[in-house]
C-alpha positions as CSV (number, residue, x, y, z in Angstrom):
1,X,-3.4,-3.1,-192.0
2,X,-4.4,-3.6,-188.5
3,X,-0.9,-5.4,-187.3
4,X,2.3,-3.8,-188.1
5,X,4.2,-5.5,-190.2
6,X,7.9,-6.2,-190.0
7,X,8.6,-3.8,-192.6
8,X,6.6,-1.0,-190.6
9,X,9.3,-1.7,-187.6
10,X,12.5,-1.6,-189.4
11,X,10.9,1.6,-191.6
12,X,10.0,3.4,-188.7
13,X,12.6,2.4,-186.4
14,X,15.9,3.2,-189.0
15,X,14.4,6.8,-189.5
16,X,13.7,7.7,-185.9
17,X,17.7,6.0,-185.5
18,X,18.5,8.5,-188.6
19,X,16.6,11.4,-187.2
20,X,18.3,11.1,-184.3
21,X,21.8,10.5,-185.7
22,X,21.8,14.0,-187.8
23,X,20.6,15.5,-184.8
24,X,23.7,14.8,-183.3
25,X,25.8,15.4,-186.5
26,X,24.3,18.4,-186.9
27,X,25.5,19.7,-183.6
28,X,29.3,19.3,-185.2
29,X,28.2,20.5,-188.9
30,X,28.1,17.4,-190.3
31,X,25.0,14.7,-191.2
32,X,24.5,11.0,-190.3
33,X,25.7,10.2,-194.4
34,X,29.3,11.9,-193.5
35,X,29.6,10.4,-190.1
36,X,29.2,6.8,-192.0
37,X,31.3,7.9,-194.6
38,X,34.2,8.9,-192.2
39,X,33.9,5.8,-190.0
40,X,34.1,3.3,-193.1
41,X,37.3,4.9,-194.3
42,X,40.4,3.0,-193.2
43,X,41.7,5.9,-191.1
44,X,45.5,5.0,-191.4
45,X,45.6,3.9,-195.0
46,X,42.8,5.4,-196.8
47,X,40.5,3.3,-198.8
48,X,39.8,2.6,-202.2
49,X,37.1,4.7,-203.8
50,X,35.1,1.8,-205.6
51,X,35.4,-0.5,-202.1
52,X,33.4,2.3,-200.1
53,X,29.9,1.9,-202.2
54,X,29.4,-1.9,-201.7
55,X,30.5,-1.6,-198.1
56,X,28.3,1.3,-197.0
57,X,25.6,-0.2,-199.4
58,X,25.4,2.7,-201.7
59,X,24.6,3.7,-204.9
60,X,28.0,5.2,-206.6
61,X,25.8,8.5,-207.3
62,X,25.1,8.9,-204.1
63,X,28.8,8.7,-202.6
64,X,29.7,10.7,-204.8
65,X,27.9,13.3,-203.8
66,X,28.4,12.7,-200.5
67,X,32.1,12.6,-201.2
68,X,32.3,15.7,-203.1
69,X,30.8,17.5,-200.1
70,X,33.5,16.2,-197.5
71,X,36.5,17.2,-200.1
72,X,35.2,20.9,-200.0
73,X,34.5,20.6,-196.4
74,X,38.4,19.6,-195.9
75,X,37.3,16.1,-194.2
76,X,39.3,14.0,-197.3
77,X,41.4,14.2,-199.9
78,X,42.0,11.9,-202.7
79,X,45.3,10.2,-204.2
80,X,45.7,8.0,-207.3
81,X,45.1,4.0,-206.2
82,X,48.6,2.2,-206.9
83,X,46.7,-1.0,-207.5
84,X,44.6,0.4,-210.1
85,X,45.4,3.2,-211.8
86,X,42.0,4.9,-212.8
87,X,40.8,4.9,-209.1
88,X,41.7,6.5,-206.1
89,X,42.1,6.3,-202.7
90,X,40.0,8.3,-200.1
91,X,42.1,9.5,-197.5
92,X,40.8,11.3,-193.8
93,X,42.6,15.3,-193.7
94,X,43.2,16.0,-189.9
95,X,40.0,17.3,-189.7
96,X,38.2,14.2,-191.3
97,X,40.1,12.1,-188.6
98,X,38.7,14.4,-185.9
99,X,35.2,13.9,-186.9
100,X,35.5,10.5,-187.3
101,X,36.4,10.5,-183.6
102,X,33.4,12.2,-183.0
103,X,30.9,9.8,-185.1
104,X,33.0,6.6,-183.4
105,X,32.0,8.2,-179.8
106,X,28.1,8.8,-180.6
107,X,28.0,5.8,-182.4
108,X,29.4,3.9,-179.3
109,X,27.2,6.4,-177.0
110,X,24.2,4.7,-179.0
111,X,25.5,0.9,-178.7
112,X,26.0,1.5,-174.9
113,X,22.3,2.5,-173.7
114,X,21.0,0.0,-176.5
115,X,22.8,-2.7,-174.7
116,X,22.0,-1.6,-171.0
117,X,18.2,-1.3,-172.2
118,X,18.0,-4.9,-174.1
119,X,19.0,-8.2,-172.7
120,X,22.1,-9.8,-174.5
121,X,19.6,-12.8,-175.4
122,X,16.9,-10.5,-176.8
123,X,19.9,-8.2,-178.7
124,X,20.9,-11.4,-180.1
125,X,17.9,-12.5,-181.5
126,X,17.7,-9.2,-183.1
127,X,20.6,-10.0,-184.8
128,X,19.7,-13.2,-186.0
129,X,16.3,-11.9,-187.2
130,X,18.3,-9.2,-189.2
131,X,20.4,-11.6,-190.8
132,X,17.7,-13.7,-191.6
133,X,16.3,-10.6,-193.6
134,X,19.4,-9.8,-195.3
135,X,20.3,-13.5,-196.8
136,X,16.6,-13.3,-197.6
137,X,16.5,-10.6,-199.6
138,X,20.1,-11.0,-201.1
139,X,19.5,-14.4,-201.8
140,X,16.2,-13.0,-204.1
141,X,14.6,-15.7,-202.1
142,X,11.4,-13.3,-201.0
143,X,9.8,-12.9,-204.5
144,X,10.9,-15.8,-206.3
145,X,8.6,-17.0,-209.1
146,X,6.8,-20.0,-208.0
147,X,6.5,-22.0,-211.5
């Protein structure tokens, strides 16, 4: 294709934003995956288990995974869900609350020289754009047969 197409831009721009984000995380032992895990865990109350997939738009294989790794690495530990008794709750060690910290602050860091690069108006059609693609594609409105 001679033009890039929107795809191409929000391919290429999320993996030079992932790139960059284990970069960081890798100075602090962690990856971009765990710094998104720790920052969508309620950090005073813990969170359910079966709420973190749908909100970090995740496969349950993958958090898994991804949750496994941050037990062993003493970031979480889990405790039986009162609610529901066959899940559990995710809940940040010390350590996990620490990181977290650190994902918040590069996250921010990131955010902050977005913002003084972009124009509000231009950052807000960004997000409108974005939007539009997400309703489009949740709303299975891109491929719908045309009978």
């Amino acid at each position: 294709m001679k033009d890039k197409t929107i795809d191409y831009v929000l391919r290429s721009t999320w993996q030079a934003v992932t790139r960059m984000y284990n970069e960081e995380a890798q100075k602090f032992d962690s990856t971009m995956a765990t710094g998104f895990t720790l920052l969508s865990v309620d950090p005073e109350h813990g969170s359910p288990s079966t709420t973190l997939g749908p909100r970090m738009g995740m496969e349950a294989t993958s958090l898994s995974r991804i949750l496994k790794n941050m037990e062993t690495k003493g970031l979480i530990y889990r405790t039986p869900n009162p609610e529901d008794g066959r899940g559990v709750i995710i809940r940040l060690t010390p350590l996990g609350k620490e990181k977290r910290d650190i994902s918040r602050e590069v996250v921010l860091r990131f955010n902050d020289m977005v913002r003084s690069q972009v124009s509000e108006r231009d950052l807000q059609g960004f997000y409108n754009v974005s939007q539009t693609i997400h309703e489009l594609i949740t709303e299975k409105k891109i491929y719908q047969n045309k009978d």
